[in-house]
C-alpha positions as CSV (number, residue, x, y, z in Angstrom):
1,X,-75.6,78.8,9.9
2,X,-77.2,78.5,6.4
3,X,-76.4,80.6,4.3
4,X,-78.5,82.6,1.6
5,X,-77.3,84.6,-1.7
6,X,-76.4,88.1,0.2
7,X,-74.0,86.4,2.6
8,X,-72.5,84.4,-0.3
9,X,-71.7,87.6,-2.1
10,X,-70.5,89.5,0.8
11,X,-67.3,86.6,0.9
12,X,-67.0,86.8,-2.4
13,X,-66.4,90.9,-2.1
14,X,-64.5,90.3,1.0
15,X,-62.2,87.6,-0.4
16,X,-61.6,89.9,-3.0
17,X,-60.9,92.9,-0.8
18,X,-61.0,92.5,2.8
19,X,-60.0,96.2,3.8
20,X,-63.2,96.9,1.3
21,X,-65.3,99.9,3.6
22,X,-68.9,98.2,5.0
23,X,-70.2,101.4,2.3
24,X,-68.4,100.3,-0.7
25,X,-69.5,96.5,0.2
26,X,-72.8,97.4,0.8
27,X,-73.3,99.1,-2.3
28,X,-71.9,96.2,-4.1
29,X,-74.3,93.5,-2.5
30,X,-77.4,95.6,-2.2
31,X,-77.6,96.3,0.9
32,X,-77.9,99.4,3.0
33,X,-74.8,100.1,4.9
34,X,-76.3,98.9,8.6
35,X,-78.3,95.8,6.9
36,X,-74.6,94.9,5.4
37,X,-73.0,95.5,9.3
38,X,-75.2,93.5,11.0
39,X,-74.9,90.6,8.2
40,X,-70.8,91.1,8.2
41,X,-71.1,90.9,12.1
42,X,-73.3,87.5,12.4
43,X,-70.7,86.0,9.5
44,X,-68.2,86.7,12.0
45,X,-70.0,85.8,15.2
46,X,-71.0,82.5,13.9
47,X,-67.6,81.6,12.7
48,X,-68.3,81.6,9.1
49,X,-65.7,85.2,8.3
50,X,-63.3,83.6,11.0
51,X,-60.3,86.5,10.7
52,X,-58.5,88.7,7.9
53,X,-55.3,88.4,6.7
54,X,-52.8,89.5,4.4
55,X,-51.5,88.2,1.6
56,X,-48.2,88.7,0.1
57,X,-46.9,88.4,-3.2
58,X,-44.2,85.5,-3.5
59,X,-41.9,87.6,-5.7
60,X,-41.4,90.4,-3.2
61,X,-41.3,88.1,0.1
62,X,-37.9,86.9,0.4
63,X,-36.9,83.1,1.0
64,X,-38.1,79.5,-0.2
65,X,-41.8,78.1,0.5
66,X,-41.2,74.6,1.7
67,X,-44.2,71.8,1.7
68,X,-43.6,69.2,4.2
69,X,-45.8,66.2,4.7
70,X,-45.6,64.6,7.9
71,X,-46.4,60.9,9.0
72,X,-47.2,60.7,12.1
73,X,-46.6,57.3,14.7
74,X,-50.7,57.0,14.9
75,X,-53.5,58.7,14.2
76,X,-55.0,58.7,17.7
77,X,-56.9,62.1,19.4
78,X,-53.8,62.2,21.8
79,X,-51.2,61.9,19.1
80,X,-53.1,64.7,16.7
81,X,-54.3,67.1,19.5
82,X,-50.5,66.9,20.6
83,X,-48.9,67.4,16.9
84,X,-51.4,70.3,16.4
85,X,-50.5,72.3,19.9
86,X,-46.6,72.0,18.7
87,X,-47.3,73.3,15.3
88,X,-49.1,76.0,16.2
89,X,-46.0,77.7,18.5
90,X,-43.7,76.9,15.5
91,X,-44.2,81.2,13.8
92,X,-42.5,79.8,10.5
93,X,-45.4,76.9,9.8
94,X,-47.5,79.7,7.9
95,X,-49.8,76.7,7.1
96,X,-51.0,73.2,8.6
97,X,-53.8,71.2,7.0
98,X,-54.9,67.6,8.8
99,X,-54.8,65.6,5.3
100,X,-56.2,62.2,3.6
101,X,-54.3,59.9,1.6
102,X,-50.6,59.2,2.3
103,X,-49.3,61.7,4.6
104,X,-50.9,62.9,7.8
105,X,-50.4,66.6,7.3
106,X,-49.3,69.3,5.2
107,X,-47.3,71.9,6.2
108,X,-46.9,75.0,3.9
109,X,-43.2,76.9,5.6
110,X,-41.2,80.2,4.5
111,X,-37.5,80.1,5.3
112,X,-34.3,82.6,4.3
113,X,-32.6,79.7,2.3
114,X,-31.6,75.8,2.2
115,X,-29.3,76.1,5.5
116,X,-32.2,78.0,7.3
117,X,-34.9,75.0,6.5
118,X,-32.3,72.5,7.9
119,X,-32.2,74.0,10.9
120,X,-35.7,74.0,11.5
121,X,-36.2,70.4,10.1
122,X,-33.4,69.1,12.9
123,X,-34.6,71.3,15.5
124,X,-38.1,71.5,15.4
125,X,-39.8,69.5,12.4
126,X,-37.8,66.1,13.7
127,X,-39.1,66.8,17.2
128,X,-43.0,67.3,16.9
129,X,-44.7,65.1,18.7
130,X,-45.5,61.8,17.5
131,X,-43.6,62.4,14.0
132,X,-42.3,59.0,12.0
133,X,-41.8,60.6,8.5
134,X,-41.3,63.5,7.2
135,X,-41.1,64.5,3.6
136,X,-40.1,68.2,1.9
137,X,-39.9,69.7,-1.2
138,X,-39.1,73.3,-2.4
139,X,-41.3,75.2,-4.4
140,X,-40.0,76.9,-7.8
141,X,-42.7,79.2,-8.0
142,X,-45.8,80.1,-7.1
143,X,-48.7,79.7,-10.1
144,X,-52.0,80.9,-8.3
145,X,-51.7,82.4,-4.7
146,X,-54.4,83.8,-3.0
């Protein structure tokens, strides 16, 4: 659905605060408080706003961020739509993005530690469907997070 300047700032407010009351963001775009409902609830029923979330900040949560790029054996709709399915029961793959270039897809993990993330990669990254690389590396720190 297209999209006009009021919508546009409505994200903006919302990516900014989510828990933001529909008065406060109303106010903010220019809206009355029922105009600003009904545009909130099409964003949302047209899959544009699809969910809220919450964000933490890396130096309280405990453990390592991992980013693993896997290769998959082909690139076929079986071989994806089966990968995808598998990584989507797997709670500590916080992220999974279908990539371009020399990896198939990036997967963004929180463990406890080293041991913990070698027990996932041998019984459960190793086992995804259709995997024939896989490549990880630990995070230092985060720099921008939102």
């Amino acid at each position: 659905m297209p999209q006009d300047a009021i919508d546009t700032a409505i994200i903006h407010a919302l990516r900014e605060d989510a828990r933001m009351p529909n008065a406060a963001l109303a106010k903010r775009v220019g809206l009355s408080a029922s105009a600003c409902l009904r545009r909130l609830r099409m964003l949302e029923r047209d899959g544009t706003i699809r969910g809220y979330t919450v964000l933490l900040d890396a130096s309280a949560a405990s453990g390592l961020v991992v980013m693993t790029q896997i290769e998959l054996e082909r690139q076929t709709e079986d071989y994806l739509n089966r990968f995808e399915a598998a990584v989507r029961r797997c709670p500590d793959i916080q992220d999974c993005y279908l990539m371009t270039g020399s990896s198939d897809y990036l997967l963004r993990i929180r463990v406890a530690d080293a041991g913990e993330y070698e027990r996932l990669h041998r019984s459960v990254l190793s086992k995804l469907p259709g995997v024939s690389r896989i490549q990880s590396s630990f995070t230092i720190r985060s720099v921008v997070g939102r």
